[in-house]
C-alpha positions in Angstrom: -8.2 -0.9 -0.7 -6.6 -2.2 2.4 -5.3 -0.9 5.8 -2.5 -0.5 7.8 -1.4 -2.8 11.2 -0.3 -0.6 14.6 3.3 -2.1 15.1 4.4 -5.6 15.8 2.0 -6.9 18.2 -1.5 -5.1 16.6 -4.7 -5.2 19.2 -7.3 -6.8 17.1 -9.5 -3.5 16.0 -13.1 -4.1 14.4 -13.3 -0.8 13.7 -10.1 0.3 12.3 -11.5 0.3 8.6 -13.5 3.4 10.0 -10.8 5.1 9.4 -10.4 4.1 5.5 -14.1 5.3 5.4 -13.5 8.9 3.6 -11.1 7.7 0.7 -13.6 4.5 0.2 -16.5 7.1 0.1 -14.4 9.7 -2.2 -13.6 7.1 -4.7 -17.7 5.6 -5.0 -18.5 8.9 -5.0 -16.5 9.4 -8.5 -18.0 6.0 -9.6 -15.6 3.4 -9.0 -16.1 0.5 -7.0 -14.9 -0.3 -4.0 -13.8 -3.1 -2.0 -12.2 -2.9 1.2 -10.3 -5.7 2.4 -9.2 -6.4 5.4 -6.2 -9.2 5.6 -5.8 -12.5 7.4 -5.1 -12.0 11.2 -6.7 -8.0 11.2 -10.0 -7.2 12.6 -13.0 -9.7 12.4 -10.8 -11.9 9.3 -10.3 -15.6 10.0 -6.5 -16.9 10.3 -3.7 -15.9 12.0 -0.9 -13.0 11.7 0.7 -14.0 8.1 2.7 -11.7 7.2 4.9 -10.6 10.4 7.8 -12.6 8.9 11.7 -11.8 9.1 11.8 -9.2 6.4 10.5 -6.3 4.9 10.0 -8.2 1.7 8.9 -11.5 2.8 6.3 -9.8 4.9 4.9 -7.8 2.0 4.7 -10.4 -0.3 2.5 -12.3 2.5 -0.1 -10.2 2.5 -0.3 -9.4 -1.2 -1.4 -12.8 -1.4 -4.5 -11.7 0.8 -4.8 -9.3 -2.4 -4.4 -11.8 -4.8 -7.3 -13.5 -3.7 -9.6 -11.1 -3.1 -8.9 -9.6 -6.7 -9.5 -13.6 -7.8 -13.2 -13.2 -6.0 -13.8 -10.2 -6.9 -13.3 -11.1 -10.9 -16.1 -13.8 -10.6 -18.4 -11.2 -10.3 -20.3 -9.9 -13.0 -20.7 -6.5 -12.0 -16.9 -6.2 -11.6 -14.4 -4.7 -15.3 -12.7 -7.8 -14.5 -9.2 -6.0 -16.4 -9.8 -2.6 -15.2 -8.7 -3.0 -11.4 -6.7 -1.1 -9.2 -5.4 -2.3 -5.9 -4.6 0.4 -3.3 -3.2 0.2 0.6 -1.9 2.6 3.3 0.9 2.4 5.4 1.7 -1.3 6.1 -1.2 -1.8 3.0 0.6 0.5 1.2 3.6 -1.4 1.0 1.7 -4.6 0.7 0.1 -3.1 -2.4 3.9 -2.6 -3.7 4.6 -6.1 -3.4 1.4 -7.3 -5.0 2.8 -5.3 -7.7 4.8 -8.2 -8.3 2.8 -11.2 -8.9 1.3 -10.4 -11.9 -2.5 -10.5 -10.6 -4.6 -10.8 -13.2 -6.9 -7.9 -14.3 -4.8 -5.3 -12.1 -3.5 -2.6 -13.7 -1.4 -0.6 -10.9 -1.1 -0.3 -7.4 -1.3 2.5 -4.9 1.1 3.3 -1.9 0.0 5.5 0.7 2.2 6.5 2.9 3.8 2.7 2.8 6.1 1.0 5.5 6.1 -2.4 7.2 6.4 -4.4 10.1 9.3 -6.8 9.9 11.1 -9.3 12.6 14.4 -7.8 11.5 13.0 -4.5 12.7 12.0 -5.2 16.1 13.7 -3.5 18.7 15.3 -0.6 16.3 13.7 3.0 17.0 11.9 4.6 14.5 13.9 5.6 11.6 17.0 3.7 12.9 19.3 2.7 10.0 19.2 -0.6 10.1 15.5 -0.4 9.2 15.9 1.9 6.3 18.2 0.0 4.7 16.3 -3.0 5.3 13.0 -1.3 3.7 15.4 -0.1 0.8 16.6 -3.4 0.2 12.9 -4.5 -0.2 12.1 -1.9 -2.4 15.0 -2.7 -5.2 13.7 -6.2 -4.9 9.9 -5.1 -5.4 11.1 -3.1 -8.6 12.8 -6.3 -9.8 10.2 -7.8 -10.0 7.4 -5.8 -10.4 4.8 -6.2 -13.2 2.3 -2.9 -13.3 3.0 0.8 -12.4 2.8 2.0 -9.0 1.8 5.7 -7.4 3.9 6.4 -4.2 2.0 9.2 -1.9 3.6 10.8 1.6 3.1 13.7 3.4 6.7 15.8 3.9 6.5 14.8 8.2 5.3 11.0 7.8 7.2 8.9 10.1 9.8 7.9 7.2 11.2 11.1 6.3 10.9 12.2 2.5 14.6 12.1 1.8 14.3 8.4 3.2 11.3 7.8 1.0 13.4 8.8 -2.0 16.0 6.1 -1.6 13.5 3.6 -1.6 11.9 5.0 -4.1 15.0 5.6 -6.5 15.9 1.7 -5.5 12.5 0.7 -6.7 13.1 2.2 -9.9 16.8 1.5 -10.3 16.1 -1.7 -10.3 13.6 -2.0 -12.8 10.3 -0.8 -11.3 8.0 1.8 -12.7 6.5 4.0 -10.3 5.4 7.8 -9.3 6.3 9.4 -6.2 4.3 12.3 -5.3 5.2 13.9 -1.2 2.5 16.2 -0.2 2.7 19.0 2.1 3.2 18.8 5.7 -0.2 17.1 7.3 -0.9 18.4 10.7 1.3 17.0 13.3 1.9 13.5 11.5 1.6 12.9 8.2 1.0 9.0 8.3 -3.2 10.1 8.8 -2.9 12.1 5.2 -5.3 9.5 4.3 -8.1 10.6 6.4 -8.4 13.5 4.1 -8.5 12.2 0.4 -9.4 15.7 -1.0 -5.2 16.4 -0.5 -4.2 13.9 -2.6 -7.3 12.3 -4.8 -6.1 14.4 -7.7 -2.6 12.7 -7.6 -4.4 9.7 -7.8 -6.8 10.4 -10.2 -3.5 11.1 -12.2 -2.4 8.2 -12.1 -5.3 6.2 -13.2 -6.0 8.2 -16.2 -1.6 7.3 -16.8 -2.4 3.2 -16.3 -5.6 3.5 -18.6 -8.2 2.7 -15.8 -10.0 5.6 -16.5 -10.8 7.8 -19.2 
């Protein structure tokens, strides 16, 4: 699992993985194991911002490489199914775990969007929602299901900040282009449904789904 970044310029939060705390719990609880990662250039994690780049894509694929390698560690260890793994991420993690859908990691057998969008160059300076982002993010997306090497789950809330029709493009892009994915949008979540993942009993079933679908559980 891995978390999202608070705009271009994120204040470095130790705590922000707090918040990833309930869907880390929800999934141990149902026996899986968990690893949260936290990326280079976030919290208390050692290098610089990587993967503030110029586009939606490029930035994506620079911190699925942060994925890569903790899936690499995490296969050394013996009490780790080293080809039953699952990589998941929310917001700008969600659409990290998209692009790590790419590279063909070893042992994984899907990733999980959660309410996915990124921070981009390109993007800075646009409003929220401004076209020139979208089509930027759309762009990414067809070049993601290009690419891509594992099934993915897509999960939004109707009112996240990318609205659902928006979420479709990408999503129709992604698999237009060769990508195989599932988009589920939940209902409205309170007054902003980028948080949905605070409360994992809304959408665990959806994603419980999907794992049963990639064969990582029974």
């Amino acid at each position: 699992m891995t978390h999202g970044r608070n705009g271009p310029d994120p204040q470095i939060d130790s705590r922000e993985v707090l918040r990833y705390r309930p869907l880390c719990e929800a999934l141990a609880s149902r026996g899986f194991l968990v690893m949260m990662v936290v990326r280079r250039g976030y919290g208390n994690s050692d290098g610089p911002d990587s993967e503030y780049l110029e586009t939606a894509e490029q930035s994506g694929l620079a911190g699925a490489k942060d994925l890569k390698a903790a899936v690499d560690y995490m296969r050394t260890k013996a009490y780790v199914q080293k080809d039953r793994i699952v990589i998941m991420g929310q917001s700008q993690g969600g659409w990290v775990a998209l692009a790590a859908a790419t590279l063909g990691i070893k042992g994984v057998l899907g990733t999980v969007n959660i309410s996915g969008a990124i921070n981009f160059r390109q993007a800075r300076g646009y409003p929220m929602r401004s076209a020139e982002v979208e089509d930027q993010l759309n762009k990414s997306a067809g070049m993601y299901g290009k690419s891509s090497k594992v099934p993915t789950l897509w999960i939004y809330a109707e009112n996240d900040n990318h609205l659902p029709g928006t979420v479709k493009k990408w999503y129709d892009s992604y698999i237009g282009n060769g990508g195989n994915g599932y988009l589920v949008i939940e209902p409205a979540y309170k007054n902003n449904g980028h948080g949905i993942v605070n409360e994992p009993d809304l959408y665990i079933g959806d994603i419980l789904k999907f794992f049963r679908k990639i064969g990582f559980s029974d």
